[in-house]
N, CA, C and O atoms as a Maestro MAE file, in Angstrom:
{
 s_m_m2io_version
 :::
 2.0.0
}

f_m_ct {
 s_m_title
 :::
 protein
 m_atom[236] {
  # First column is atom index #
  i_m_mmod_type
  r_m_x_coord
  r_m_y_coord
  r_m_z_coord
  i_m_residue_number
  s_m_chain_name
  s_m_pdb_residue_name
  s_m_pdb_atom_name
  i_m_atomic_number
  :::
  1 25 61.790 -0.564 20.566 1 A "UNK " " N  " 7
  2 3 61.625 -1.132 19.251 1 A "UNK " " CA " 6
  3 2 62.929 -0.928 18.469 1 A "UNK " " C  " 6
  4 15 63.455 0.156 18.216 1 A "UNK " " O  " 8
  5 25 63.379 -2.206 18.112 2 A "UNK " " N  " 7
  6 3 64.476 -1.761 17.315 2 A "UNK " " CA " 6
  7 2 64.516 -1.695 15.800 2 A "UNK " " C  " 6
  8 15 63.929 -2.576 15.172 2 A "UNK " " O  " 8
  9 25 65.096 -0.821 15.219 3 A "UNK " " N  " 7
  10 3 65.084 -0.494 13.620 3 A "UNK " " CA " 6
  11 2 66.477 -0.343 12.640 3 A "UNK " " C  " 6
  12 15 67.474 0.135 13.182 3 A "UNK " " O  " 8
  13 25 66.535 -0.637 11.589 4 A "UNK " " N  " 7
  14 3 67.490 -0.568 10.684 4 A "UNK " " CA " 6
  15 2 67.233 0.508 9.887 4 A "UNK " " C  " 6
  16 15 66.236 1.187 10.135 4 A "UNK " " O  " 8
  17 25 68.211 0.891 8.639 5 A "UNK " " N  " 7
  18 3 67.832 1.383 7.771 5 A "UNK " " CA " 6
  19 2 67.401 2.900 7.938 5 A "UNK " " C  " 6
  20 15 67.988 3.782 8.564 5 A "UNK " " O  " 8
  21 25 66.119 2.980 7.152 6 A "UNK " " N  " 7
  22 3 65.902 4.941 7.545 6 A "UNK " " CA " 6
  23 2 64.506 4.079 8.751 6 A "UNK " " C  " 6
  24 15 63.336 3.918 8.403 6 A "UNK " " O  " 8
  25 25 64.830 3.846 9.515 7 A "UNK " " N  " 7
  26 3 63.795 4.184 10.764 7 A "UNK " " CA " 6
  27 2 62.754 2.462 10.332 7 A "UNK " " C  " 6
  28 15 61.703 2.270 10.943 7 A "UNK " " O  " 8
  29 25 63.155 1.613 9.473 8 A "UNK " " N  " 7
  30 3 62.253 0.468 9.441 8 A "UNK " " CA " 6
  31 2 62.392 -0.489 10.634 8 A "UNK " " C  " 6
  32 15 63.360 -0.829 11.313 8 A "UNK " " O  " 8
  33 25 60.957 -0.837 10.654 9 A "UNK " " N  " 7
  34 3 60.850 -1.827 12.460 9 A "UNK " " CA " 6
  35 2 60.372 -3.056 11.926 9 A "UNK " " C  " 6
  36 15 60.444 -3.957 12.763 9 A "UNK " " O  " 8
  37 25 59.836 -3.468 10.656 10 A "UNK " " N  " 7
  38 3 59.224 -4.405 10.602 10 A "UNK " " CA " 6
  39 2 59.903 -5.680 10.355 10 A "UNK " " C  " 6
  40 15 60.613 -5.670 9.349 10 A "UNK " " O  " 8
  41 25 59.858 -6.952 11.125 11 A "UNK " " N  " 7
  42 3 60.869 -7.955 11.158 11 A "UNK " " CA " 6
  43 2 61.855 -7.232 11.554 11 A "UNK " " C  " 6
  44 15 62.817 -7.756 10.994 11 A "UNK " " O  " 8
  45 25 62.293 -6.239 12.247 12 A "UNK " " N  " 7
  46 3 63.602 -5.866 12.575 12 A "UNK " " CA " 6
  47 2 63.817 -7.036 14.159 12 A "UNK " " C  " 6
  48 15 62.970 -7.657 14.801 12 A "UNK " " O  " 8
  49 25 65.202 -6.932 14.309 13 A "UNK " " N  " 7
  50 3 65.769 -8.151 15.813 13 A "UNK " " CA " 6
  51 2 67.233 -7.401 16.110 13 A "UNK " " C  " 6
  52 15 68.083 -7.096 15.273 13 A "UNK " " O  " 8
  53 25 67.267 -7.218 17.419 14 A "UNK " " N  " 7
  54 3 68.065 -6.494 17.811 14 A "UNK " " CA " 6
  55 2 69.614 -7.614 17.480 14 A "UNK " " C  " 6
  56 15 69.901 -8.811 17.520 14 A "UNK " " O  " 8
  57 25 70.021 -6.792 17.278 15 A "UNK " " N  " 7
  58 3 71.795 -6.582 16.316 15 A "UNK " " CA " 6
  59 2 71.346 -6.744 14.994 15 A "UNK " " C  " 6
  60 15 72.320 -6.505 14.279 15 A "UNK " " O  " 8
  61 25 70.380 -7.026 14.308 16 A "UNK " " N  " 7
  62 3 70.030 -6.564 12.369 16 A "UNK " " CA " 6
  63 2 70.989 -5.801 11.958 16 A "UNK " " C  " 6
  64 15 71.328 -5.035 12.861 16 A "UNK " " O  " 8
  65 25 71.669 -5.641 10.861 17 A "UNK " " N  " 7
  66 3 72.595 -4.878 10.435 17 A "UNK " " CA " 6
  67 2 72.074 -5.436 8.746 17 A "UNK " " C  " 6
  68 15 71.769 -6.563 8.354 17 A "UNK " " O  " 8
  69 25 72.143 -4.042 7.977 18 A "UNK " " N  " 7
  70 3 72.227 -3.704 6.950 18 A "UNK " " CA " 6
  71 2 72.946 -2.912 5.925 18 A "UNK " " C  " 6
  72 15 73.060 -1.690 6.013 18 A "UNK " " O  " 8
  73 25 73.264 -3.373 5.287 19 A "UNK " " N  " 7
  74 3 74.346 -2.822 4.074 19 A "UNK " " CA " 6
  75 2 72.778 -1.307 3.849 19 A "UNK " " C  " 6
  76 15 71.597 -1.222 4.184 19 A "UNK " " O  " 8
  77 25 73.753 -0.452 3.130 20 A "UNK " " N  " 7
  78 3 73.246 0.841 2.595 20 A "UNK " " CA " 6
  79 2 72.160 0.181 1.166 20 A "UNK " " C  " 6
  80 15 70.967 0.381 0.935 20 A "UNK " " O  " 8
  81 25 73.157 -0.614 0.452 21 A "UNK " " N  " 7
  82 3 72.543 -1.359 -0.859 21 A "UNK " " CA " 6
  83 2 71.090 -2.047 -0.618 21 A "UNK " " C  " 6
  84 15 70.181 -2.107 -1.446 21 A "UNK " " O  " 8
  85 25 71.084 -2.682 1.051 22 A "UNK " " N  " 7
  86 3 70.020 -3.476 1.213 22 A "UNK " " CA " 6
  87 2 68.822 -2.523 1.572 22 A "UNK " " C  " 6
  88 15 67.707 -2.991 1.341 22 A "UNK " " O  " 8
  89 25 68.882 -1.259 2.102 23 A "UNK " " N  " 7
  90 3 68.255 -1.222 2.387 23 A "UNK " " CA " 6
  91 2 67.155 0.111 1.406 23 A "UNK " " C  " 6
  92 15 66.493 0.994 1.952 23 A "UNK " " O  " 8
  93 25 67.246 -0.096 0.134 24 A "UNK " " N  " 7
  94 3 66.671 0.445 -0.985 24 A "UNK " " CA " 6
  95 2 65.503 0.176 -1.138 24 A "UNK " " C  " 6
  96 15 64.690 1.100 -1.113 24 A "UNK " " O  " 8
  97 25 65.120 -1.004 -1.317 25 A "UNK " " N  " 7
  98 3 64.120 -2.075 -1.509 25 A "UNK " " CA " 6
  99 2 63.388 -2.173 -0.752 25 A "UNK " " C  " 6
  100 15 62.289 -1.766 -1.125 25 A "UNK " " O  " 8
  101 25 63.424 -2.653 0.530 26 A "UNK " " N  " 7
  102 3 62.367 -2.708 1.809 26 A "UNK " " CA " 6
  103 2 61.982 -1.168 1.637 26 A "UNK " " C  " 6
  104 15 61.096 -1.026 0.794 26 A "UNK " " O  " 8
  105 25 62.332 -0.215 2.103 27 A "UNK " " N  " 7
  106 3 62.188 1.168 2.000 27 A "UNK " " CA " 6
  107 2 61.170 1.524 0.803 27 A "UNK " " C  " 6
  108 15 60.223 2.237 1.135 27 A "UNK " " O  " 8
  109 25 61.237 1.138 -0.491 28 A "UNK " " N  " 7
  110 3 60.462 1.332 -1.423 28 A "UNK " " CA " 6
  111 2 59.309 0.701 -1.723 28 A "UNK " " C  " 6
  112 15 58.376 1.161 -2.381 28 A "UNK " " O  " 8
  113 25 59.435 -0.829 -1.009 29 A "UNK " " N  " 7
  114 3 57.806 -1.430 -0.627 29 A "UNK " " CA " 6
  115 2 57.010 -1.129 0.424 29 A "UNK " " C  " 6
  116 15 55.831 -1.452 0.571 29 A "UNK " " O  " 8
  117 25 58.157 -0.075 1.636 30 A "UNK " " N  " 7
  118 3 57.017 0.152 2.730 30 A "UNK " " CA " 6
  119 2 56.462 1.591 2.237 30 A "UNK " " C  " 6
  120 15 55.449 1.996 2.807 30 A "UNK " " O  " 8
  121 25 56.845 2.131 1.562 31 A "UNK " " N  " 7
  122 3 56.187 3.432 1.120 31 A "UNK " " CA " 6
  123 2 55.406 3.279 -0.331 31 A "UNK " " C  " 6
  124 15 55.198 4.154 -1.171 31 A "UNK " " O  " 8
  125 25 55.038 1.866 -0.349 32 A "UNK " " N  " 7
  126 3 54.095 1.636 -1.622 32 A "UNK " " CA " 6
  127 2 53.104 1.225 -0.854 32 A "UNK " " C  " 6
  128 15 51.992 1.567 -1.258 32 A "UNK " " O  " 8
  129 25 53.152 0.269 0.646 33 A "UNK " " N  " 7
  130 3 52.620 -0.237 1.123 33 A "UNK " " CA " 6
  131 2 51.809 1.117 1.646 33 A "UNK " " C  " 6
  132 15 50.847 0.663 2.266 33 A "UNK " " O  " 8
  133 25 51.755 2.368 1.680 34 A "UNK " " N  " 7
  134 3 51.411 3.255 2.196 34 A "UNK " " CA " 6
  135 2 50.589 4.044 1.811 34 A "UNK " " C  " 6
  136 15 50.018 4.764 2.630 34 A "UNK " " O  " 8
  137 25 50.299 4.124 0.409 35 A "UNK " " N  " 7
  138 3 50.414 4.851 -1.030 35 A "UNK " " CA " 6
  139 2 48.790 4.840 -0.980 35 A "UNK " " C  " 6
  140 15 48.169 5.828 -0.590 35 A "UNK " " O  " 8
  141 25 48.166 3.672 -1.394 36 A "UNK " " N  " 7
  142 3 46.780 3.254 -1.413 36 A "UNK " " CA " 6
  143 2 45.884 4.111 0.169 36 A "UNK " " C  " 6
  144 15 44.854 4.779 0.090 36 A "UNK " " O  " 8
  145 25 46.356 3.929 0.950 37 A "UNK " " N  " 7
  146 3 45.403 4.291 2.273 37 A "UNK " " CA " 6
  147 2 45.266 5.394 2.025 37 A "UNK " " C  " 6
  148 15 44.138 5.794 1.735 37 A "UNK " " O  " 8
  149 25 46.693 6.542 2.055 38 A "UNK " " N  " 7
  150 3 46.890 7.721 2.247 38 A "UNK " " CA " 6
  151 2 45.688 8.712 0.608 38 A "UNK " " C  " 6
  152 15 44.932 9.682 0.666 38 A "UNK " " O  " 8
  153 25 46.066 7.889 -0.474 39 A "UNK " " N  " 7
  154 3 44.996 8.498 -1.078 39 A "UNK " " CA " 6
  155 2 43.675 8.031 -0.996 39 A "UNK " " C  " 6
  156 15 42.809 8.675 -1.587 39 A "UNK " " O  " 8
  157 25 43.385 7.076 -0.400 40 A "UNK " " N  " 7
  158 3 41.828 6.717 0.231 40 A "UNK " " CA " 6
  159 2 41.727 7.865 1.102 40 A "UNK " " C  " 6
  160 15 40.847 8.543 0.572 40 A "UNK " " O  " 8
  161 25 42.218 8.613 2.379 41 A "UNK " " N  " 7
  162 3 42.058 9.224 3.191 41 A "UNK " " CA " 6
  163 2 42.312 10.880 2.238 41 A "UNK " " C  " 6
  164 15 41.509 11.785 2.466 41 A "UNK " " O  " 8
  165 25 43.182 11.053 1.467 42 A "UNK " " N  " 7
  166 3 43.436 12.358 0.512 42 A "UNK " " CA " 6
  167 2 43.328 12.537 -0.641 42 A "UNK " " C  " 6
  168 15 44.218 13.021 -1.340 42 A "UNK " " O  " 8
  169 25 42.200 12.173 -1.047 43 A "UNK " " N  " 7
  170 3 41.988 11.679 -2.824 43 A "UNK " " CA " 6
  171 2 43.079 12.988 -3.835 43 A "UNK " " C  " 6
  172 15 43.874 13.025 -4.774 43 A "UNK " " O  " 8
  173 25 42.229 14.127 -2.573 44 A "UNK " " N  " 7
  174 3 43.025 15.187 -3.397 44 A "UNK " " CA " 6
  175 2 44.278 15.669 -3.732 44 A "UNK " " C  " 6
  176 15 44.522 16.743 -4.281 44 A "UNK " " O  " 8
  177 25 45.096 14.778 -3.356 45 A "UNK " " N  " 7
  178 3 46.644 14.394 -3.214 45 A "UNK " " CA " 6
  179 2 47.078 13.923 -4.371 45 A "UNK " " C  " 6
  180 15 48.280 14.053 -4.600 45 A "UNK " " O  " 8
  181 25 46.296 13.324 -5.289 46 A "UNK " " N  " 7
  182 3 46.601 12.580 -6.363 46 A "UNK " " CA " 6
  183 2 46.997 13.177 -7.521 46 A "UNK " " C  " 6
  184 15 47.549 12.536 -8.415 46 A "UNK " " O  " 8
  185 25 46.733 14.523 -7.599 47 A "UNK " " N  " 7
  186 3 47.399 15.568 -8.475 47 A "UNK " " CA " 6
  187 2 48.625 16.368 -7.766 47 A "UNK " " C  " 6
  188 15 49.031 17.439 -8.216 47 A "UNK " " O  " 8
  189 25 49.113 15.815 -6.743 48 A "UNK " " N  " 7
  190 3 49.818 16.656 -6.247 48 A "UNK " " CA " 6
  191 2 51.122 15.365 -5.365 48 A "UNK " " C  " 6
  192 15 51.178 14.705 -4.328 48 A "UNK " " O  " 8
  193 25 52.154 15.677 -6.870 49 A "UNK " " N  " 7
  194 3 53.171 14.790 -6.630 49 A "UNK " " CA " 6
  195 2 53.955 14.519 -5.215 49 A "UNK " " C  " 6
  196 15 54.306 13.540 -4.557 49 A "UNK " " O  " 8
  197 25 54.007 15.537 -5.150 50 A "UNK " " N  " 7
  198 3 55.314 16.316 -4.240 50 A "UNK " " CA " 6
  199 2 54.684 16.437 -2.803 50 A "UNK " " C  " 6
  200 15 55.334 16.238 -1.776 50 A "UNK " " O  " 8
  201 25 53.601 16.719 -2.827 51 A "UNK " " N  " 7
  202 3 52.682 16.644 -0.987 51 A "UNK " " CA " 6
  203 2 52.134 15.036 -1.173 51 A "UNK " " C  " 6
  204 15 52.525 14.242 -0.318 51 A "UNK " " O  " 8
  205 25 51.450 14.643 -2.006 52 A "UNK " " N  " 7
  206 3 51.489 13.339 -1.962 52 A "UNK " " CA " 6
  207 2 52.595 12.534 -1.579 52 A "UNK " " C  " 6
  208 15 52.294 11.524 -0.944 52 A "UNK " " O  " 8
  209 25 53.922 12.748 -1.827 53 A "UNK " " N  " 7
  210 3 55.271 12.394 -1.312 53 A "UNK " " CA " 6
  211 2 55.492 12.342 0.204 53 A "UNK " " C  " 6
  212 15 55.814 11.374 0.892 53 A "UNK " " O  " 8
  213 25 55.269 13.487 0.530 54 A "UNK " " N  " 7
  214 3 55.261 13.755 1.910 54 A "UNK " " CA " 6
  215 2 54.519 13.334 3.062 54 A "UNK " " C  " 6
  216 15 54.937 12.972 4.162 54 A "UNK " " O  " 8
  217 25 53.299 13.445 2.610 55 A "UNK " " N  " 7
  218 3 52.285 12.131 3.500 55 A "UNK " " CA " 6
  219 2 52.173 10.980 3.613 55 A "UNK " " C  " 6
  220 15 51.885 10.414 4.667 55 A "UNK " " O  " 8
  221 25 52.424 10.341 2.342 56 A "UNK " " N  " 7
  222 3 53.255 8.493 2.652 56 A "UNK " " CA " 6
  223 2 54.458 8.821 3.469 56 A "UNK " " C  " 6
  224 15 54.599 8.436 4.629 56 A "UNK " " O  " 8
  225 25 55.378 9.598 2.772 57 A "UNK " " N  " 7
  226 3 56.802 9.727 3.909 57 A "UNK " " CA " 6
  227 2 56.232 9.688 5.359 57 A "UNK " " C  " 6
  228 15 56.896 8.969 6.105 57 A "UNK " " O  " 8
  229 25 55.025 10.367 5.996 58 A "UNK " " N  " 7
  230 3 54.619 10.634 7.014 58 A "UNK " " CA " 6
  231 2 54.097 9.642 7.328 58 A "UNK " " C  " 6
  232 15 54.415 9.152 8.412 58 A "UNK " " O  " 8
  233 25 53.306 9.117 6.663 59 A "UNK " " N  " 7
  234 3 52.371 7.684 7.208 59 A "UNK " " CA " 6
  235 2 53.240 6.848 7.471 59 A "UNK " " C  " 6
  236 15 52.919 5.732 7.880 59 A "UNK " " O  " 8
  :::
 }
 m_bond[235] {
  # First column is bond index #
  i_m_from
  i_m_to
  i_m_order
  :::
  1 1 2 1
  2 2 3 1
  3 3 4 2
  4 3 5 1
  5 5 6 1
  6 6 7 1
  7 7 8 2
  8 7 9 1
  9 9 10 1
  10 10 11 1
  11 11 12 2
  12 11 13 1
  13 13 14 1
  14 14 15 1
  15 15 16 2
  16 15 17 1
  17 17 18 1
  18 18 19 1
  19 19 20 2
  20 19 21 1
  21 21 22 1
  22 22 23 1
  23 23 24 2
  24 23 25 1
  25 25 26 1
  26 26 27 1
  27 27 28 2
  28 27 29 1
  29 29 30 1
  30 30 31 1
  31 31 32 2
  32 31 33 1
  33 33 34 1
  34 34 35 1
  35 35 36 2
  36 35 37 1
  37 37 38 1
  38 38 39 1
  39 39 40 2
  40 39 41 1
  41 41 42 1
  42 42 43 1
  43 43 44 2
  44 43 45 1
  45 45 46 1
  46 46 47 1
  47 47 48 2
  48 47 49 1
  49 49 50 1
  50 50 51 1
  51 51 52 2
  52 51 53 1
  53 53 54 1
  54 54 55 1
  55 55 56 2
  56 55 57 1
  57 57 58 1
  58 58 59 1
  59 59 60 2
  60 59 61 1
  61 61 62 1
  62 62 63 1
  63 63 64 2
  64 63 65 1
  65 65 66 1
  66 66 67 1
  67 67 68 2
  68 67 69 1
  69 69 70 1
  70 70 71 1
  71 71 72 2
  72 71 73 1
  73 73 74 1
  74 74 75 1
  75 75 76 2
  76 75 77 1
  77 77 78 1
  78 78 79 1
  79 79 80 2
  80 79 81 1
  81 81 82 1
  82 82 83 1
  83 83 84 2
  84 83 85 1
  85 85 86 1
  86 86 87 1
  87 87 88 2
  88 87 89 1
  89 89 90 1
  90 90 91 1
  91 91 92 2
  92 91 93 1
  93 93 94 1
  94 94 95 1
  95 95 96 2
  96 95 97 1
  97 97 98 1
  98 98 99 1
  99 99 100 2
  100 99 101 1
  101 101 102 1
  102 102 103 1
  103 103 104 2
  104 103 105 1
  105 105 106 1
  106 106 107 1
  107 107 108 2
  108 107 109 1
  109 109 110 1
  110 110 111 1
  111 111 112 2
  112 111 113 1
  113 113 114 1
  114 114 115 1
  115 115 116 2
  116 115 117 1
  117 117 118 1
  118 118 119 1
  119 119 120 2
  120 119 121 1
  121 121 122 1
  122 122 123 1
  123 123 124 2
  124 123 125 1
  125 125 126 1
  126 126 127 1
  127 127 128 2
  128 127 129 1
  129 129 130 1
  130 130 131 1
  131 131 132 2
  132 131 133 1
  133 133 134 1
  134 134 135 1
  135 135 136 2
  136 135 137 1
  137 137 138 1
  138 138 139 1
  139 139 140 2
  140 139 141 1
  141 141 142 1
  142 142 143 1
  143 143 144 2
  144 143 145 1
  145 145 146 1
  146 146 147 1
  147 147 148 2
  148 147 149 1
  149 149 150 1
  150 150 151 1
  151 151 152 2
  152 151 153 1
  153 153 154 1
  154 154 155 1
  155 155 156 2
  156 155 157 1
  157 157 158 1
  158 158 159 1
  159 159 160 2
  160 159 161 1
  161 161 162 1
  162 162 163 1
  163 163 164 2
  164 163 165 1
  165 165 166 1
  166 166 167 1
  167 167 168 2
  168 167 169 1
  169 169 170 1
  170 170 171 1
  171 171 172 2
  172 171 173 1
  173 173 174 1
  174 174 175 1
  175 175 176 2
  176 175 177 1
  177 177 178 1
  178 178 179 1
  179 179 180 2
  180 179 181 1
  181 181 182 1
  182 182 183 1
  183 183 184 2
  184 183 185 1
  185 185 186 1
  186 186 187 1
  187 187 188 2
  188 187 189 1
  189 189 190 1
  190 190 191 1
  191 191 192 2
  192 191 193 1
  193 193 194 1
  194 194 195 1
  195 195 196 2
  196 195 197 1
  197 197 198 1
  198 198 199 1
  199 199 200 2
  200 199 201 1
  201 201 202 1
  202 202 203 1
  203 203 204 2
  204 203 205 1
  205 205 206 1
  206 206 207 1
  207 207 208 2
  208 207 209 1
  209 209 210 1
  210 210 211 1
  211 211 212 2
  212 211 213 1
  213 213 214 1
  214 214 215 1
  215 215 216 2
  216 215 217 1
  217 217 218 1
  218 218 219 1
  219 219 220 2
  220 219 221 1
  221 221 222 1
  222 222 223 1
  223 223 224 2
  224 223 225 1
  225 225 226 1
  226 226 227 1
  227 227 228 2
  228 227 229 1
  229 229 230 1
  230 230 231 1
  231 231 232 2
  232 231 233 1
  233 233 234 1
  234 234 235 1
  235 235 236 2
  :::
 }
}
């Protein structure tokens, strides 16, 4: 599987190349895209900025 960026696969095609600038954005919708499940599965996360951080990072 090939990836750009910090570790993104989605629509990625081998030789993809990305500027540092580009890749802010994708990065910040796939960890929004993440956000909703992870507190469906950890409600109790929702007071808790910083481990809440870490488990989207993980998901």
């Amino acid at each position: 599987m090939w990836t750009i960026c910090d570790g993104n696969t989605k629509g990625v095609l081998p030789g993809m190349t990305e500027a540092a600038a580009g890749c802010a954005a994708p990065l910040d919708q796939r960890l929004a895209d993440h956000a909703a499940p992870v507190l469906a599965c950890a409600p109790g996360l929702a007071g808790q900025p910083y481990q809440l951080s870490a488990a989207i990072s993980l998901a």
